[in-house]
C-alpha positions as a Markdown table, in Angstrom:
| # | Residue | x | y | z |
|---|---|---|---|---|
| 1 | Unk | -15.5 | -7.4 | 18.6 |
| 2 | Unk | -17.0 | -5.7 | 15.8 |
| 3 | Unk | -16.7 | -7.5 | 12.8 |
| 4 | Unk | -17.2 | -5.0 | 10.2 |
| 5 | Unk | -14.8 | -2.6 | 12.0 |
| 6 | Unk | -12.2 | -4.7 | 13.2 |
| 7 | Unk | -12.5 | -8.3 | 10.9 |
| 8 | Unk | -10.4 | -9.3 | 8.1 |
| 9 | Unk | -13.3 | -10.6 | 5.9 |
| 10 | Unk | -14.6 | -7.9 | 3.1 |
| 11 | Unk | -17.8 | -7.0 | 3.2 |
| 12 | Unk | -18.7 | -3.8 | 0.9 |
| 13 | Unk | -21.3 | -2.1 | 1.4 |
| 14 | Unk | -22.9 | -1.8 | -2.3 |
| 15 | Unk | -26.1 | -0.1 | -0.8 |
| 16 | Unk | -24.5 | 2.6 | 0.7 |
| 17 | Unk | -25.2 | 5.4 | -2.0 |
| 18 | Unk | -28.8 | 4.0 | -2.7 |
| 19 | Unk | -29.6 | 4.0 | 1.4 |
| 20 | Unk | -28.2 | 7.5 | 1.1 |
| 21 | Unk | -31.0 | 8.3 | -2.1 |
| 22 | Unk | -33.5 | 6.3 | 0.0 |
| 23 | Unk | -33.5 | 9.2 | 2.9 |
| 24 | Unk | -34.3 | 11.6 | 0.0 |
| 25 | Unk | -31.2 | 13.8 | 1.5 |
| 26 | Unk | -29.7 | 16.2 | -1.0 |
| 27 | Unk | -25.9 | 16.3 | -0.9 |
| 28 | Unk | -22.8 | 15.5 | -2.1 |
| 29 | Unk | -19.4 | 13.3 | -1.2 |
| 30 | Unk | -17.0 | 14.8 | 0.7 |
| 31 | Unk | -13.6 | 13.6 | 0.5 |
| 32 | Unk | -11.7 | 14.5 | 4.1 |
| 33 | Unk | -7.6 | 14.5 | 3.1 |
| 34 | Unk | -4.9 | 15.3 | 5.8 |
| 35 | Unk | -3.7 | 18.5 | 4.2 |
| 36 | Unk | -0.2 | 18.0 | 5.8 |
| 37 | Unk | 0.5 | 14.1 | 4.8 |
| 38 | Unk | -2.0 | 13.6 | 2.4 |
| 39 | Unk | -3.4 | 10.9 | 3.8 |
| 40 | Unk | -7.6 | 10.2 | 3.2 |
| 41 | Unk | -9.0 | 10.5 | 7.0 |
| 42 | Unk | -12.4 | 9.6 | 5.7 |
| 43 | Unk | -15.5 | 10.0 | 2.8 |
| 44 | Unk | -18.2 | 11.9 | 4.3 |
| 45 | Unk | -21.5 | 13.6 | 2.6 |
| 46 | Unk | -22.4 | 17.8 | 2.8 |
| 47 | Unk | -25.4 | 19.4 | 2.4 |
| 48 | Unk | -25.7 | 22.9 | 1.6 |
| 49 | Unk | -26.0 | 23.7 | 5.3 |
| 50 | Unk | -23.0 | 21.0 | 6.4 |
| 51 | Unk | -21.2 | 23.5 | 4.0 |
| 52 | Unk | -21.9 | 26.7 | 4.9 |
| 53 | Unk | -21.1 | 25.7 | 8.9 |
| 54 | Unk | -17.8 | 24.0 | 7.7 |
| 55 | Unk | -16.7 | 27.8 | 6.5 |
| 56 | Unk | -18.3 | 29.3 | 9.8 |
| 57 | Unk | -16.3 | 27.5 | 11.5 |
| 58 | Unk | -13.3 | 26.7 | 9.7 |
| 59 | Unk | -13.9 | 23.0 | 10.9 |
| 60 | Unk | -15.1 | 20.0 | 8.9 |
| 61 | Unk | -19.0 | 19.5 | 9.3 |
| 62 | Unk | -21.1 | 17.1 | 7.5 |
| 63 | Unk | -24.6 | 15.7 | 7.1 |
| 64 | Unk | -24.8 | 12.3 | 9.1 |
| 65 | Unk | -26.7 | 10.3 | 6.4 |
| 66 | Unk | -27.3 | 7.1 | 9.5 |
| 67 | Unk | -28.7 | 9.6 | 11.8 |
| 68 | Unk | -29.9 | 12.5 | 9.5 |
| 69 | Unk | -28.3 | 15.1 | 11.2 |
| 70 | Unk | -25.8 | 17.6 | 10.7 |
| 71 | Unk | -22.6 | 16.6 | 12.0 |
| 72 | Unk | -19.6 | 18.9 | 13.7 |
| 73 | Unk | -16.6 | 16.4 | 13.3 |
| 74 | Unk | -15.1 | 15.7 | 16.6 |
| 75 | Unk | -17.8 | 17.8 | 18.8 |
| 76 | Unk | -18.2 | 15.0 | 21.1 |
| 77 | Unk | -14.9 | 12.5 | 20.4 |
| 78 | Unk | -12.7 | 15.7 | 20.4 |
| 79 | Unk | -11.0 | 14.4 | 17.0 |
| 80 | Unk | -11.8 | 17.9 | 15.4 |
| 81 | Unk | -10.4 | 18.7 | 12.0 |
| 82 | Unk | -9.5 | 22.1 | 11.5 |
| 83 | Unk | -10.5 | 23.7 | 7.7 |
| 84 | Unk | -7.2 | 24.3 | 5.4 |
| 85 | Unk | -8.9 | 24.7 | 2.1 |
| 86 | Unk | -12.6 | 23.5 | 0.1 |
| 87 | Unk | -11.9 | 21.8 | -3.7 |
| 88 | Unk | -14.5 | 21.4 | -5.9 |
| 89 | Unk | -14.4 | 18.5 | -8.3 |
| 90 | Unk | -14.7 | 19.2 | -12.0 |
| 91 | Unk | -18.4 | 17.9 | -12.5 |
| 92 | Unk | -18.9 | 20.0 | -8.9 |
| 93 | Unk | -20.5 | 17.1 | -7.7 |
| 94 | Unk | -17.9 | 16.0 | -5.0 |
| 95 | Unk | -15.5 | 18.2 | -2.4 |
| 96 | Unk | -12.4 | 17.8 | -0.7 |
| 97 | Unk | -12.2 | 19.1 | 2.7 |
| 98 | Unk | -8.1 | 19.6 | 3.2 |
| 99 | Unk | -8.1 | 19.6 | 7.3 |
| 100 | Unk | -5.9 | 19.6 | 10.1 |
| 101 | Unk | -6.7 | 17.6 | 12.7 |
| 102 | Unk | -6.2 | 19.2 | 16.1 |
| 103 | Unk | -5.4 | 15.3 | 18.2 |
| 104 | Unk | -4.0 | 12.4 | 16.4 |
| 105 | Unk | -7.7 | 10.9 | 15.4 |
| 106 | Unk | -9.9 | 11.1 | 13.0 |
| 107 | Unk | -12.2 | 7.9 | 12.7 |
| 108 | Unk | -14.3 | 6.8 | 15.3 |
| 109 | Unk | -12.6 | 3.7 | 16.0 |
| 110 | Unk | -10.2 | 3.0 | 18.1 |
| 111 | Unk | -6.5 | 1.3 | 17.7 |
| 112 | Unk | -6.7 | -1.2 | 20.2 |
| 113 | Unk | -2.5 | -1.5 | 21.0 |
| 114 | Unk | -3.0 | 2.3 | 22.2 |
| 115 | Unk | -6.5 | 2.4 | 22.9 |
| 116 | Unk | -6.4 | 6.0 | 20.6 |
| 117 | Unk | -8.7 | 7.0 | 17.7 |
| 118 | Unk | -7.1 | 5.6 | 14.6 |
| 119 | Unk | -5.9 | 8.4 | 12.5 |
| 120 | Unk | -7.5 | 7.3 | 9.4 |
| 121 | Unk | -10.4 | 5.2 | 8.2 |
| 122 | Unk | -8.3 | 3.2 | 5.9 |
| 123 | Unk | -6.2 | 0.8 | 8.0 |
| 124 | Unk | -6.9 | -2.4 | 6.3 |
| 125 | Unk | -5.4 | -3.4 | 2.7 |
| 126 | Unk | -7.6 | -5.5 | 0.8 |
| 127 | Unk | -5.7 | -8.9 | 0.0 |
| 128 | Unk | -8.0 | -10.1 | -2.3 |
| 129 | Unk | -12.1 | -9.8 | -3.4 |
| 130 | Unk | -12.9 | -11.4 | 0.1 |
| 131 | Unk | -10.0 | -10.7 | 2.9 |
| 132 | Unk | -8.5 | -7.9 | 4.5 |
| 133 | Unk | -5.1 | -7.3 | 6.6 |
| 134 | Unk | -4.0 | -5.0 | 8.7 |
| 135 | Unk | -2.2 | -2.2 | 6.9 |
């Protein structure tokens, strides 16, 4: 079992924007919302290309800050989100990506009862500044 991904202790990840910095990659946060529930799938990061390919294609693409690679959501998983609409934040500093997504998944872990992509990151609720349960 994976720990991080499936354990109920919290471990944040307080590096995460500085390991980002540290790769000298220039982009922004990209929130990724379920434009029909509302629902957050995800936080991702865009650079100018990720961006431009997102309208191209009219499916959410992103710059993979762990493997430094631009990154077509769902190419090989098949958990594609499908473009709605681009927000820009007021500082434009941060976007939302309002997708569709074409299967039921969207993160890259699986619910083991169905064996399925979950449908969001966020299926843990945060109990307290140490524990997590399952949401």
């Amino acid at each position: 079992m994976n720990e991080l991904e499936e354990g109920l202790a919290l471990t944040l990840d307080f590096d995460k924007l500085a390991k980002v910095a540290a790769t000298g990659s220039s982009v922004v946060p990209v929130v990724l919302q379920n434009a029909d529930s509302g629902d957050v799938l995800f936080i991702g990061y865009a650079n100018e290309l990720a961006v431009r390919e997102t309208f191209a294609r009219r499916s959410a693409v992103l710059w993979s800050t762990s493997r430094n690679e631009l990154w077509h959501k769902g190419a090989t998983s098949g958990d594609t989100l499908d473009l709605v609409d681009v927000r820009v934040n007021c500082e434009q500093n941060s976007l939302l990506y309002r997708v569709r997504p074409r299967t039921g998944g969207a993160c890259h872990t699986l619910d083991s009862a169905r064996g399925e992509a979950r449908s969001t990151c966020y299926y843990r609720l945060v109990e307290d500044p140490s524990t997590l349960r399952w949401a």
